[in-house]
N, C-alpha and C positions, 0 to 999 in steps of 0.2 A: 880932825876933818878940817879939809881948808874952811877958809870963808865966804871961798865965791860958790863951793860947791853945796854950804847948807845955805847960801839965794836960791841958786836953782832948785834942790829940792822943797823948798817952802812955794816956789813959784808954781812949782807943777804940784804938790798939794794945791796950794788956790786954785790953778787950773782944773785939776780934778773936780773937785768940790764945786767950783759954777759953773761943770759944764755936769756935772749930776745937779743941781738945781734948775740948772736951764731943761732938761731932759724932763724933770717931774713938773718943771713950769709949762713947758708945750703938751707933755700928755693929757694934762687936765684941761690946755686950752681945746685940744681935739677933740678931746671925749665932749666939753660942751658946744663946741661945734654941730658934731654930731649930732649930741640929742638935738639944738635947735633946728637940723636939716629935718632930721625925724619927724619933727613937732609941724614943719612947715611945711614939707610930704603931705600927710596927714590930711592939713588945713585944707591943702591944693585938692586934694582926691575928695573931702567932700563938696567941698565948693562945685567941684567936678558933680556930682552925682548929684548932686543939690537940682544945677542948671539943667543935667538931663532929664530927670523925673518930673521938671516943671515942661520939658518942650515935649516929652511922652503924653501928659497927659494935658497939653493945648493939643497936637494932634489927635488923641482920643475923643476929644471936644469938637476938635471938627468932621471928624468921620462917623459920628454918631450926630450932629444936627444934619448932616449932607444926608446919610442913611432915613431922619426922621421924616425930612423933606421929598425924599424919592419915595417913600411910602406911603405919604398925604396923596401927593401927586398919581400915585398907582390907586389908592382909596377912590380918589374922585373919578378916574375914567374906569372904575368900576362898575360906581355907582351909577355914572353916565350907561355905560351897556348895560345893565340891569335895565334901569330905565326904558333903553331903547326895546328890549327883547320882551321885556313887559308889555310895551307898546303896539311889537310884532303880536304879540300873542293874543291880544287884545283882536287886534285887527283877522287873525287865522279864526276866531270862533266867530267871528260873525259873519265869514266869508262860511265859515262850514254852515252856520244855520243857515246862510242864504241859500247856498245848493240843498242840504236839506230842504228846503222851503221849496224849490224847483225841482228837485226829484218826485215830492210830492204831488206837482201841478204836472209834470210831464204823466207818473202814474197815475191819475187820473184819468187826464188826456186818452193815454193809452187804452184804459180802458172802457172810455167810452168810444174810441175808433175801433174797438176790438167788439164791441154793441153793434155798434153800426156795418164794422164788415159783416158781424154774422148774420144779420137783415138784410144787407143789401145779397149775399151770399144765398141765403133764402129766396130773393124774390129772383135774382138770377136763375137759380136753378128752377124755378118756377116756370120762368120766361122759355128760356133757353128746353129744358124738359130734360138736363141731364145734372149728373151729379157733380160734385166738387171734383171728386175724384177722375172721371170722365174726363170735365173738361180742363182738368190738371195735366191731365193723360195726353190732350189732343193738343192743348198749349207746347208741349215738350216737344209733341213729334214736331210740332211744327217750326218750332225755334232750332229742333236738330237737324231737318232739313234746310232751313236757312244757315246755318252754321258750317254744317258741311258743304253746302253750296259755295261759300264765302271763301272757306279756309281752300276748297278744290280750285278756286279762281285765282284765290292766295299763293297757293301752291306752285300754280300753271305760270304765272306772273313771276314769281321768283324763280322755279326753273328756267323757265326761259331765257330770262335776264341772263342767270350763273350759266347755261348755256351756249349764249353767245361770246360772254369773256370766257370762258373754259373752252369751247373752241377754238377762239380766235390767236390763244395763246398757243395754247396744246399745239393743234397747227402750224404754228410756227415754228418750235419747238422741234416736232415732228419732222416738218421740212427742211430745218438747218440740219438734222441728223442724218436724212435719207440723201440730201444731196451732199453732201461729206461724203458716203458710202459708193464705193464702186465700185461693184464684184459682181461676177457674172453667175447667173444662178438659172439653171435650167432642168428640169427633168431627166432624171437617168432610165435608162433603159436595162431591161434585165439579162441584157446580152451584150457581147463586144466579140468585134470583129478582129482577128488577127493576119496581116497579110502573107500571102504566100511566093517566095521567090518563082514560082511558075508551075503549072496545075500539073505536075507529074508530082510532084510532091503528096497532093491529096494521096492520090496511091498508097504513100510511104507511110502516112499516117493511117490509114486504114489499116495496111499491114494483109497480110496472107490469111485468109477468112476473118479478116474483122479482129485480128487477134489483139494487136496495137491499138487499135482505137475501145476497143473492151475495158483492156488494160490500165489506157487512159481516165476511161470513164469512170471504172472501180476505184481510181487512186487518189481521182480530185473530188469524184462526186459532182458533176456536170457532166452535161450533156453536148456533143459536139454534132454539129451540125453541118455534113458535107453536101451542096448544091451544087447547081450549074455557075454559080455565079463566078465568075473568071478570077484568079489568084487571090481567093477570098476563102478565111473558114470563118464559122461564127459558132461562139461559145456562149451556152444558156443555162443560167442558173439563178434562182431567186435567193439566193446566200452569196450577198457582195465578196468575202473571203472566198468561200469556194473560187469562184470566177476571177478574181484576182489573181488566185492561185492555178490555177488552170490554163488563165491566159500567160503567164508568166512562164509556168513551166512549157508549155506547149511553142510558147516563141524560144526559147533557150533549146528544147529540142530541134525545133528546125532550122537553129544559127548551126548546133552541132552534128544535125546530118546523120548520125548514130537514132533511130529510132526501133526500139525492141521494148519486149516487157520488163527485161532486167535494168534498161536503161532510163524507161520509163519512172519507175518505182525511184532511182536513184535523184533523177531530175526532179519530180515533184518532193520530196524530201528537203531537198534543198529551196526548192523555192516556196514550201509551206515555213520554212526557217529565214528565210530575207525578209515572208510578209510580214514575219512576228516582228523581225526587227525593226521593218518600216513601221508597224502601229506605233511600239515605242518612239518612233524618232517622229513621227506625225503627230502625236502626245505632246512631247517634248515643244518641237516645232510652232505647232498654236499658242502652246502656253507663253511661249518668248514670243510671238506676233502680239498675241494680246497685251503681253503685259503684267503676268500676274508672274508673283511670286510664293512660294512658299507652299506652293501643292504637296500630296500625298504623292509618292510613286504611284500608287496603286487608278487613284485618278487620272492622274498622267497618261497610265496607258490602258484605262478607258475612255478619254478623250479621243487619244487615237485609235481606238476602235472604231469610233464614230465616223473615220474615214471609210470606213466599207459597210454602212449603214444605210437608209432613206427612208423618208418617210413620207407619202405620196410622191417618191421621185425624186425627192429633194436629198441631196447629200446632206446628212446631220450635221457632220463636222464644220463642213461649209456654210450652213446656214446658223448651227451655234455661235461661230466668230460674227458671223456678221450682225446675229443679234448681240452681241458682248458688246461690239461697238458700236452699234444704236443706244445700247444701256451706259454707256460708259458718256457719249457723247450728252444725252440726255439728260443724264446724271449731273456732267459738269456744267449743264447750262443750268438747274436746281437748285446750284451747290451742295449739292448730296455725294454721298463718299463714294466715290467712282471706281476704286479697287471692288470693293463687295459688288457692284451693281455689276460690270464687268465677270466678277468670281461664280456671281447668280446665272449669268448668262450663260454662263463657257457649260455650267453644268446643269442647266434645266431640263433637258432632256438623255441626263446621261444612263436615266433607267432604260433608255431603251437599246443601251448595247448589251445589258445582262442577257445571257440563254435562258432557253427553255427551263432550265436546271433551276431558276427562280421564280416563286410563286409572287405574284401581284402583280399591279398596276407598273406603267413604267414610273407613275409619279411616285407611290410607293415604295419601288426599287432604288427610286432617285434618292426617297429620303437615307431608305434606310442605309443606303451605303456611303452617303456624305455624313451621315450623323457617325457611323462606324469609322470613321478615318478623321473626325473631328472637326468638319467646318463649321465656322461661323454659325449660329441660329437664323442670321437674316438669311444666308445662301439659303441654308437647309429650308425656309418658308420662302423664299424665291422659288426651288422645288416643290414644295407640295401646292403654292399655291398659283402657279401659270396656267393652272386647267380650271380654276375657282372650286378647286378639290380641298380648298382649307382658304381660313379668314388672311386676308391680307394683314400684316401685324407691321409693315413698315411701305413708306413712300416705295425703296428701291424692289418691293414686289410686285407691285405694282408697274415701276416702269419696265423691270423686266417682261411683263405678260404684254405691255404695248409693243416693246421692242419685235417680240416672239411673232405676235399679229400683223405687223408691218414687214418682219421677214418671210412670214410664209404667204400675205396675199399680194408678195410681187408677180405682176404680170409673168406663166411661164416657168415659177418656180416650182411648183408642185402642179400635178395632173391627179384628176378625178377620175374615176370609173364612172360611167354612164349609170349604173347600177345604183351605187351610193349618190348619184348627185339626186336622178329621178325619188329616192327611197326620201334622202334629205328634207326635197320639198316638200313632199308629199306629210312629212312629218310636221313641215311648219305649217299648214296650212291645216293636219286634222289638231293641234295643241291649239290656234287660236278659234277653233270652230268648236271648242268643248266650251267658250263659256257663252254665257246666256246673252241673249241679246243681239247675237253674232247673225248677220246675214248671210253676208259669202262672205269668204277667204281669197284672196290671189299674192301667191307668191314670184314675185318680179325680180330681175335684175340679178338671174342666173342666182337665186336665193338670198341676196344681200338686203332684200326690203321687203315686207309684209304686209299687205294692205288690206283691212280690214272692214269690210261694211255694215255698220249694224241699223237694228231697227230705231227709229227716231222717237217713236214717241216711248220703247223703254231704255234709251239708253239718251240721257241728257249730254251739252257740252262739259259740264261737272266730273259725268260718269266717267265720259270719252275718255277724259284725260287718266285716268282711276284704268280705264279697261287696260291701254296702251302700257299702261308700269305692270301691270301684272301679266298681261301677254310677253312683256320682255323678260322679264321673272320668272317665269315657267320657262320658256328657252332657254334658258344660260342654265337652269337646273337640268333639263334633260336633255338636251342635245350638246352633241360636241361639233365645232364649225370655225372655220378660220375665218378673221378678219373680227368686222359687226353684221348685224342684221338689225335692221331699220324698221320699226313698228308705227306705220300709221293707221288712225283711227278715222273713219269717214260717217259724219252724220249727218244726212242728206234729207230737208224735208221741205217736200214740195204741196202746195195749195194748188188745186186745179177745180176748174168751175167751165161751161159754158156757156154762151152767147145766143140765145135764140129771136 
């Protein structure tokens, strides 16, 4: 082997060899390294735990004297309300023995006032010569005559008062609704007049022994009526349809100049079928004048029935509208719901186009057939109650029965029989001659006012006022009458003496 190349291998032995010494010289430095970091870990983490568990338990030391401190402090305002309530209670028992101590002296007292009234009680009835009882008896009536005297004066005094505002309103009220209204309303008569192109015509409706006018007679059920009276016939029937139908058909026969009993028959056929259709469209026609919406058919075209109806003369239909819009007017001056007061109106007397074929009252027919077709409750007691045949249960039934009274006592609108007006008064004046005390009676001002005289020493100013509500109270119960009727009470007492 050369000699340079056993240097290099001797060299790289040494190499070897101190770099394996150097390797076991650093592992042993690391290893003590290490443990020292270990060792010094250690020291740090308790040092650590050391300083925590001294600042745990100075905070435990102050949350525990702050604690001992707020519980002294709660101790003493304890002990302060003890004290005070000790105090209180102190003060409650002598305050109770004092009222003990006065309930005491009051029963005492009591007692011996209750000695004393029953002595002086004694010597009373002594004096006096009557009993306790007696003149317990005679005290009462007498305190109940003063009482009712008072509350009668009380009475008079506030009626009157509400009175005069309740007129003075109402009236107004009344008056902006009636001059709003302007429709002409007059009494019907139970006949109508059809004219005739010229008196050879009568003839033609008579016919060849009466045969034509027989014919006629049997078809409508009216009566026709031929006079002197020049290019005039007059048709009579107390059934507004019949005569509607009569006149109708009877003018259509002498537009077509064909008059026979075959033609006859066919004529009123036809114009018993236009009347029907005019009810419906006379139905119809109001309900869109007034206003309302949302009728029954069947309503509808009893509404328009009411166009060949009256009642003292008075056209229904026409005076129904016109009470609807006194209701309706009234209403909106109220602020009250002016559909229903209007709905009440149109139909408050629609019992009275039901036939014969139905039993009851018209107010009765009214209810039952709006209650059967479903109106409103308030309509349906608008109906029962415009006659004061049922309680008024709302304002708008009220206005409807003003409305009802302000359309039938226009001047002109309805006509009386002499018969019923004479019978009328005569009833008002034996109702306020039943009760006691009554002098005379005279009823005034074609029946609208009452005036009554009674005796003065048994009928007081108290009484007067007492007689006057119950005389108007029995009226409205048993009489039926349009408008009001006016109750005065007259106590008239005169001292006379003379002069000699």
């Amino acid at each position: 082997m050369p000699h340079w190349l056993s240097l290099i291998a001797a060299v790289l032995v040494g190499a070897v060899a101190a770099g394996t010494a150097f390797y076991i010289v650093g592992r042993r430095l690391l290893s003590r390294a290490a443990t020292v970091a270990a060792t010094e870990r250690e020291r740090l983490l308790e040092e650590a735990r050391q300083r925590l568990t001294l600042a745990a338990k100075e905070d435990l030391i102050q949350a525990r004297e702050a604690l001992e401190h707020d519980l002294s402090r709660r101790r003493l305002d304890l002990d302060s309300r003890e004290t005070t309530l000790q105090q209180h209670a102190a003060a409650h028992e002598e305050r109770d023995r004092e009222l003990e101590r006065r309930d005491q002296k009051l029963l005492d007292r009591e007692r011996a006032l209750a000695g004393r009234e029953q002595d002086a009680r004694t010597r009373l009835e002594q004096i006096a010569g009557l009993s306790a009882q007696e003149a317990k008896e005679e005290l009462m009536r007498r305190l109940e005559d003063e009482a009712r005297s008072e509350a009668a004066a009380l009475v008079r005094d506030i009626r009157e008062q509400a009175r005069k505002n309740s007129e003075r309103e109402a009236k107004k009220i009344v008056a902006l609704a009636i001059q709003r209204i302007a429709v002409e309303h007059t009494a019907e008569s139970t006949v109508a007049a059809v004219a005739l192109p010229n008196d050879d015509m009568k003839g033609r409706i008579i016919g060849r022994e009466g045969r034509n006018i027989r014919a006629f007679e049997a078809a409508t059920g009216v009566d026709v009526i031929i006079d002197d009276t020049p290019d005039t016939v007059v048709i009579s029937c107390f059934d507004p349809v019949r005569r509607a139908v009569g006149k109708l058909a009877l003018e259509r026969l002498i537009a077509d100049g064909r008059i026979h009993p075959g033609r006859i028959e066919e004529i009123v056929k036809k114009a018993k079928a236009d009347v029907d259709a005019g009810i419906v469209e006379a139905g119809e026609q109001a309900v869109y004048d007034i206003g309302i919406r949302g009728m029954h058919p069947e309503l509808v075209k009893l509404v328009g029935r009411m166009r060949y109806r009256t009642s003292y003369g008075q056209n229904i239909l026409e005076h129904s509208k016109e009470v609807a819009w006194l209701a309706g007017i009234i209403a909106a001056e109220l602020k009250l719901d002016v559909q229903l007061a209007k709905r009440g109106a149109l139909l408050h007397d629609v019992g009275k186009v039901l036939t014969h074929e139905h039993d009851g009252t018209h107010v009765q027919l009214g209810v039952e057939v709006a209650t059967k077709h479903g109106e409103h409750p308030t309509v349906i007691n608008c109906i029962a109650a415009h006659h004061d045949d049922a309680a008024h249960e709302s304002p708008i039934s009220v206005i409807v029965q003003a409305a009802d009274a302000v359309s039938g006592s226009r001047p002109g609108a309805r006509r009386e029989a002499f018969e019923t007006y004479v019978k009328r008064l005569t009833q008002l004046e034996q109702i306020a001659g039943e009760f006691a005390g009554v002098e005379k009676v005279f009823a005034i001002q074609a029946g609208r006012e009452v005036r009554v005289v009674v005796t003065p020493n048994a009928i007081d100013d108290g009484k007067a006022s007492e007689l006057s509500e119950q005389i108007a109270r029995k009226i409205e119960r048993e009489l039926q009458y349009p408008g009001q009727i006016k109750v005065v009470v007259i106590r008239e007492t005169r001292a006379v003496d003379f002069a000699r």
